[in-house]
Backbone as CSV, one residue per row, in Angstrom:
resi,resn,N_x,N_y,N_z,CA_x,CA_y,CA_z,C_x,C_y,C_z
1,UNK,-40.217,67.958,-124.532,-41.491,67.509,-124.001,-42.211,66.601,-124.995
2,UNK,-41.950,66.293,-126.127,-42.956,65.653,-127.262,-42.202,64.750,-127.515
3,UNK,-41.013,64.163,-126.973,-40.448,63.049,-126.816,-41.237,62.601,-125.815
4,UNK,-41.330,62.937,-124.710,-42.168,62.207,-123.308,-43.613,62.092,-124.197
5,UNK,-44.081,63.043,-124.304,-45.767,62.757,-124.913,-45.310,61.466,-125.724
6,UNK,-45.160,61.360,-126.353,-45.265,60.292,-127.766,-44.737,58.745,-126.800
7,UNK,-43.560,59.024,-125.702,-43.323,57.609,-125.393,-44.385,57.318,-124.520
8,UNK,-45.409,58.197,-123.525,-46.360,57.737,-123.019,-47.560,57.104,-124.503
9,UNK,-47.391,57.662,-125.305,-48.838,57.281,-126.376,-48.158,55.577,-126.890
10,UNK,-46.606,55.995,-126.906,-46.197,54.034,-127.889,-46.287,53.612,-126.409
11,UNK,-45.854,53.720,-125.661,-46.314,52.516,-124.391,-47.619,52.128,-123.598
12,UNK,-48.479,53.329,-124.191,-49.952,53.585,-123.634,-50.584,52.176,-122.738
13,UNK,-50.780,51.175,-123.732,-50.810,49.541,-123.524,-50.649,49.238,-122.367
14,UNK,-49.144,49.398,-121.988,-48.327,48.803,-120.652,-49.056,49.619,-119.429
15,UNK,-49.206,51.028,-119.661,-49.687,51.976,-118.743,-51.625,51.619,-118.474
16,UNK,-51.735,51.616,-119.107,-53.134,50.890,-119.018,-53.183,49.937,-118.436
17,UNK,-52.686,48.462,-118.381,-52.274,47.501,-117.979,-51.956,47.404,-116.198
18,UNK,-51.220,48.627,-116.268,-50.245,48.772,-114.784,-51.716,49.470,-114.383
19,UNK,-52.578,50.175,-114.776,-53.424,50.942,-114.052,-54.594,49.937,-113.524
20,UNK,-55.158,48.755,-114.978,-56.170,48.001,-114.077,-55.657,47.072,-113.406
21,UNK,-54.306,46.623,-113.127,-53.581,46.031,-112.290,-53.900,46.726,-110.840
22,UNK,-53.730,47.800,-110.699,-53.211,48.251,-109.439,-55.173,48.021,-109.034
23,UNK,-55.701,48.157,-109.990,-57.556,47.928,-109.210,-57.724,46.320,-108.864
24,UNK,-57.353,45.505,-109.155,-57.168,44.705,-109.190,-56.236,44.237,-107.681
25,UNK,-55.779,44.529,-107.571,-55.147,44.435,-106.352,-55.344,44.359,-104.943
26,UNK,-56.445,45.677,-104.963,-57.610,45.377,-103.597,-57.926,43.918,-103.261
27,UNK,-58.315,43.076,-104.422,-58.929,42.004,-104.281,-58.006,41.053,-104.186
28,UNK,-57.116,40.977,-104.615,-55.695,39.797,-104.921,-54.348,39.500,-104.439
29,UNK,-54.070,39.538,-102.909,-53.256,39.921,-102.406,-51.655,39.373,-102.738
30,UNK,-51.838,38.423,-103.589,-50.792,38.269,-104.578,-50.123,39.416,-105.509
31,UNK,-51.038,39.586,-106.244,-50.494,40.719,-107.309,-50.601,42.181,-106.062
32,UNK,-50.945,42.537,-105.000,-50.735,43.530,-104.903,-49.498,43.538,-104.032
33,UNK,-48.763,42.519,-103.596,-47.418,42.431,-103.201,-46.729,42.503,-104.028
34,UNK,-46.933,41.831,-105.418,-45.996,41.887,-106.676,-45.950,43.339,-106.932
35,UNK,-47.286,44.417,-106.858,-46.989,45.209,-107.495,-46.533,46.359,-106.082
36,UNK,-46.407,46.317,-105.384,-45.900,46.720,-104.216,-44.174,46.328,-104.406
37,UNK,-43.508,44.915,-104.542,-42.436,45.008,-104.857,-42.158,45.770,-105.967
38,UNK,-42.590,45.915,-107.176,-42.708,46.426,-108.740,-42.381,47.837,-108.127
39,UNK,-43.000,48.661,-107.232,-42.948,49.721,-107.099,-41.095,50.327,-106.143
40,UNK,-40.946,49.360,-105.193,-40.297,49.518,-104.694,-38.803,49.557,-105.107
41,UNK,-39.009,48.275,-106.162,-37.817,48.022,-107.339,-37.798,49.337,-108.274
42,UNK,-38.949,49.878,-108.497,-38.943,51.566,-109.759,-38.158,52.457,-108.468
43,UNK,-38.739,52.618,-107.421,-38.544,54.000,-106.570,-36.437,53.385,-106.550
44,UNK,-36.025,52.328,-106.498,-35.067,52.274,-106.171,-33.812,52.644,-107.617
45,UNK,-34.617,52.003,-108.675,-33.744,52.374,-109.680,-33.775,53.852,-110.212
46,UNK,-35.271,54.324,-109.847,-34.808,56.163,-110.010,-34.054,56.776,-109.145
47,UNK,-33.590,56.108,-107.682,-32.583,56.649,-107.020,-31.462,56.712,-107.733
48,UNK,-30.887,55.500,-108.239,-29.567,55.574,-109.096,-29.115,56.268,-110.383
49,UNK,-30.731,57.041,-111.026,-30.564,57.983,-111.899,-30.864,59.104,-111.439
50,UNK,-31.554,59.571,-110.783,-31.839,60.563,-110.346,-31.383,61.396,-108.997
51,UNK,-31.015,60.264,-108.059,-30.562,60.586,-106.690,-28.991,60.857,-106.333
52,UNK,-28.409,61.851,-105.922,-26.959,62.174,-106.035,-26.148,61.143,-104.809
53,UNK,-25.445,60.446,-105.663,-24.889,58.779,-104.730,-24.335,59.120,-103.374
54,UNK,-24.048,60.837,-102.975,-23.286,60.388,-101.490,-24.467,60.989,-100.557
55,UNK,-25.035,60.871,-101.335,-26.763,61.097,-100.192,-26.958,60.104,-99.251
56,UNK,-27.746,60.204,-98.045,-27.908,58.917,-97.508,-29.050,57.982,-97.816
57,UNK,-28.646,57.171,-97.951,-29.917,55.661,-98.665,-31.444,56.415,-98.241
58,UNK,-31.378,57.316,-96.756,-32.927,57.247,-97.025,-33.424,58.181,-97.833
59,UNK,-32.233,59.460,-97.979,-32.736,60.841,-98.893,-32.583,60.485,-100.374
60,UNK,-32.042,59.124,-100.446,-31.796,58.223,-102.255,-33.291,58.132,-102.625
61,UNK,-33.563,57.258,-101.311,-34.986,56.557,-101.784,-36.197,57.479,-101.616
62,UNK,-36.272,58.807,-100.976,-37.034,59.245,-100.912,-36.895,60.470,-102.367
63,UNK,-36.171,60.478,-102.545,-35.963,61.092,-103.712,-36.802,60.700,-104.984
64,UNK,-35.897,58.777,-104.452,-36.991,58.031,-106.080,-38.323,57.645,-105.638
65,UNK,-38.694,58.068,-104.785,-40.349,57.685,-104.234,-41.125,59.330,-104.873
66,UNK,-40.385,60.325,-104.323,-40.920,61.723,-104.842,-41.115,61.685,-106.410
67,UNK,-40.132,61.288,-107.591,-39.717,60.586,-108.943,-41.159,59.941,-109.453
68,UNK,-40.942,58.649,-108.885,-42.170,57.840,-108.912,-43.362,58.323,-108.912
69,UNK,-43.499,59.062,-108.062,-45.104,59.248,-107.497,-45.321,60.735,-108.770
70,UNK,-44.157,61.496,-109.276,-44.523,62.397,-110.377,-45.191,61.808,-111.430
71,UNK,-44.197,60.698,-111.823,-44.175,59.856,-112.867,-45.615,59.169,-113.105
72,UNK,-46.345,58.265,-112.085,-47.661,57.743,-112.250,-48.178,58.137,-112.070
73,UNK,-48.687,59.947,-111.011,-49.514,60.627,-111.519,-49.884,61.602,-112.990
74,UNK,-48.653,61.845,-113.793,-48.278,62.420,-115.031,-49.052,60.927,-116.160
75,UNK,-48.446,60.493,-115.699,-49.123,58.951,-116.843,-50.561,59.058,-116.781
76,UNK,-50.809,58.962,-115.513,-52.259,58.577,-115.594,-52.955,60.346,-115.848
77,UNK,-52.613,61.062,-115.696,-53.578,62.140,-116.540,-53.618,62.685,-117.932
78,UNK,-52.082,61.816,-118.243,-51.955,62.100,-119.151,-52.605,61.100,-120.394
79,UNK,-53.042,59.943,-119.400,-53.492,58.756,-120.169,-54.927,59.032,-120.639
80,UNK,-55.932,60.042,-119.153,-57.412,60.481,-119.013,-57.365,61.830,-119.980
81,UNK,-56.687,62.846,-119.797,-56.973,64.240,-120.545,-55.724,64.449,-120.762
82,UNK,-54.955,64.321,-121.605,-53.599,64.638,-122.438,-53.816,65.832,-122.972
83,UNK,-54.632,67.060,-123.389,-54.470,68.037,-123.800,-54.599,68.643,-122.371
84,UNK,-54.990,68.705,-121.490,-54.721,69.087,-120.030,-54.067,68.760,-118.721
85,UNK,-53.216,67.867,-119.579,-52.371,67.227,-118.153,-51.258,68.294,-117.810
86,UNK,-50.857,68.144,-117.077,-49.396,68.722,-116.498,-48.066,69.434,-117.719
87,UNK,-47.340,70.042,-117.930,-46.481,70.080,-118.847,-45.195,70.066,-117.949
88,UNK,-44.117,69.928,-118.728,-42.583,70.232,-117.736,-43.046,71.621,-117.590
89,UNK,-43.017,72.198,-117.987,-43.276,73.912,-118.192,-43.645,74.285,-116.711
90,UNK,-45.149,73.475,-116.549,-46.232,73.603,-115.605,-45.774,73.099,-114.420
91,UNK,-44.882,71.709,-114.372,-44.526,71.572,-112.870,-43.060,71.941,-112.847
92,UNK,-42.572,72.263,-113.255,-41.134,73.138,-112.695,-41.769,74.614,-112.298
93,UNK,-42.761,75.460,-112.666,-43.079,76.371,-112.206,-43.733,76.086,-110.552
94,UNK,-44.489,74.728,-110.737,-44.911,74.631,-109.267,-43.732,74.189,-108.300
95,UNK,-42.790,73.734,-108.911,-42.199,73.145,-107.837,-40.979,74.629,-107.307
96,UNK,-41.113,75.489,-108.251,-40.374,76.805,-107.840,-41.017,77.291,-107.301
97,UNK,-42.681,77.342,-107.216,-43.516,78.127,-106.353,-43.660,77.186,-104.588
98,UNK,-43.822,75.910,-105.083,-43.419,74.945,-103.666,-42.287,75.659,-102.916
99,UNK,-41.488,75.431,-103.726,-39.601,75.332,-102.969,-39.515,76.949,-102.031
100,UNK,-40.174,77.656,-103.194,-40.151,79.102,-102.383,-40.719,79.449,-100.905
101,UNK,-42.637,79.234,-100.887,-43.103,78.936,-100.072,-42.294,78.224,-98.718
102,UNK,-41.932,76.993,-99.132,-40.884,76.434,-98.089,-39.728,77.241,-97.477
103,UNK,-38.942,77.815,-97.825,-38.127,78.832,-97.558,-38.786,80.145,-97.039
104,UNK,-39.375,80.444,-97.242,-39.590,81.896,-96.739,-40.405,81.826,-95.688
């Protein structure tokens, strides 16, 4: 976990960047297609790391959309309150308390 902390703090910059970008966007319908493709291009390359290849393209991509959407909400709280954001610890316990719920 203090490998992830530390690469969100050296990339902090970029993440900041991507955040007043995306405000920015309301207004600029240029950059918010760019960053609409930007997104679509991330959700697709976490399919190919994360998504098991004889899945079908849509359970790939929904996989790296689920990925994604961890990923920039974890950044960004972790960017606002880092001694209270999320831990692996903290969401593998929720997502065992999710997964369960679902099943039973």
């Amino acid at each position: 976990m203090r490998g992830r902390q530390q690469a969100i703090e050296l990339h902090r910059p970029v993440f900041v960047a991507g955040i007043e970008a995306f405000a920015q966007a309301e207004r600029r319908p240029q950059l918010r297609q760019a960053l609409a493709d930007a997104q679509e291009a991330a959700r697709l390359e976490l399919t190919h790391w994360l998504a098991e290849g004889t899945s079908p393209p849509a359970t790939r991509r929904a996989v790296g959309a689920f990925y994604l959407t961890l990923l920039t909400g974890l950044i960004l709280q972790r960017l606002i309150d880092p001694e209270r954001a999320p831990t692996a610890e903290s969401l593998t316990e929720a997502l065992r308390a999710v997964r369960a719920r679902a099943i039973a």
